[in-house]
Structure formats: C-alpha cells, structure tokens
N, C-alpha and C positions, 0 to 999 in steps of 0.2 A: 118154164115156171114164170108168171108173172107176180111181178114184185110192187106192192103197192106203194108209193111216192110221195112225198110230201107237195104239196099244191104249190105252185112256180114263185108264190110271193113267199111262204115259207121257205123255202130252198133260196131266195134270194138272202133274205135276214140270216137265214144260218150263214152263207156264207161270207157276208158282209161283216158280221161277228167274230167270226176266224180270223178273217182277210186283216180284220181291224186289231186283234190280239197277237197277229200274226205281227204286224208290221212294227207296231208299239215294241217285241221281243227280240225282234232279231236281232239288234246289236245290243242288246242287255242280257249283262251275264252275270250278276247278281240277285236280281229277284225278280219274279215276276208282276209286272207290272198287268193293269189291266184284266185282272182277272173273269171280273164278272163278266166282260162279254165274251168270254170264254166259257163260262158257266150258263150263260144266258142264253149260248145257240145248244149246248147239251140239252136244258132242259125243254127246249123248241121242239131237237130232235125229240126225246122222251115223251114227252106229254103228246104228237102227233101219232105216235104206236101207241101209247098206252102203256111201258114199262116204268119201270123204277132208274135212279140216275146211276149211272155207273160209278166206283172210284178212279179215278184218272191219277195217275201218275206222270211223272213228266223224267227222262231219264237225259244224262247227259251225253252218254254214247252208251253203242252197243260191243256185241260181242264179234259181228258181224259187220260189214258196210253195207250190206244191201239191208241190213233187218234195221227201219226206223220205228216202228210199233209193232205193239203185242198185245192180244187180247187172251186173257184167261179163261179158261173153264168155268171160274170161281166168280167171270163179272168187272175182275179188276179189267183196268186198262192201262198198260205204259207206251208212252210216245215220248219221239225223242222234242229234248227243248228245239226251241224256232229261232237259236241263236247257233244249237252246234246243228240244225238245218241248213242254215246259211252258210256257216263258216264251212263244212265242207262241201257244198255244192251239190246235194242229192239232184239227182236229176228229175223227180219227182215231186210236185206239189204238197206242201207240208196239209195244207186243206184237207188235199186229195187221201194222205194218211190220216186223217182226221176222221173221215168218212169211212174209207178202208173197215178202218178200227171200230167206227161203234156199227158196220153192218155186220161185221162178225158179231157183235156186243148184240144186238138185235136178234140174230138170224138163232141162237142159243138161250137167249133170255126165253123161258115160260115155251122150254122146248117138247114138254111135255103137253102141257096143253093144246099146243098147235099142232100135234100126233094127234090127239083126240076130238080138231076141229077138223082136221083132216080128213079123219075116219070117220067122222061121223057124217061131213060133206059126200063122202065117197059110198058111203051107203045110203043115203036119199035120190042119190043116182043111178039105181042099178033097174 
C-alpha cells in the first residue's frame, strides 16, 4: 500500500512546530505554553489530507509505560504531555508519537469514503 506524504518542506514545518512546542514543554509542568505552533503543524497536517482537525488531548500518564498516545474511534486524540515525556525517559520520540497518533487520526477519518474511492478505483480497472 502506498501512502501519500506530505511534500519534504511541509514535513520540515510540521516538524519544526512540534520540535519547537516540544522543547518550550518539556520542563513546564503547569501550563502549556506555546500552544499554537502545536496547533499550527495539526492544522499543516489536516489541510494537506483534506480532513477536519482532530481534538487533541494531552494526558499526564498513562495506564501503561509503553502506551504514550491514543487515538479514538470517535477522532479524539490523547498524548502524553512533553514534560512527563522527559521526566520518564520514553525511549521514543515524543514527535514520533505525534505522528503515530494523527496517522491512525487520518488512516479512520472519512473511512467510509476512501471504501468507495477504492471501489470505485478498483472497478475502472478490471
């Protein structure tokens, strides 16, 4: 299955966005700061697919140590904050779950319709 990509300058700003909300967070543990360019590489991602913006959550631990995000059925999205990232040391790029999270967010979003571009792709082919 080939996956369509956002263009190399795009994927640069999204992750510049993160990397920058990312850093600004990590040792604050009271509010988030920096918000919008947090909101600003979401909606980069979204407007590049063509979907709606997800709700994002941000959680401060999970139930689990390996589970840092979660993406819902429903569209929501929870991700762990970028301070209790740091503080316990995931071995995993917080970006990296950033991305994780909205390709699940993507790959569900208007999963119905992309059955029907599908099928509809696969019968002009026969």
């Amino acid at each position: 299955m080939k996956l369509l990509l956002p263009p190399k300058y795009l994927c640069k700003k999204i992750y510049k966005q993160l990397n920058y909300f990312y850093d600004k967070n990590k040792n604050n543990k009271k509010t988030l700061i920096e918000r919008n360019a947090f909101n600003n590489a979401i909606k980069i991602f979204c407007n590049f697919y063509q979907i709606p913006v997800p709700k994002i959550f941000f959680k401060r631990r999970y139930r689990r140590k390996t589970q840092v995000g979660e993406c819902n059925e429903n569209g929501k999205i929870s991700i762990i904050y970028p301070h209790a990232h740091f503080k316990y040391k995931y071995d995993c790029n917080w970006c990296g779950i950033v991305y994780h999270e909205l390709a699940h967010y993507y790959l569900w979003a208007y999963a119905e319709e992309k059955a029907l571009e599908f099928e509809m792709k696969m019968l002009k082919r026969r």
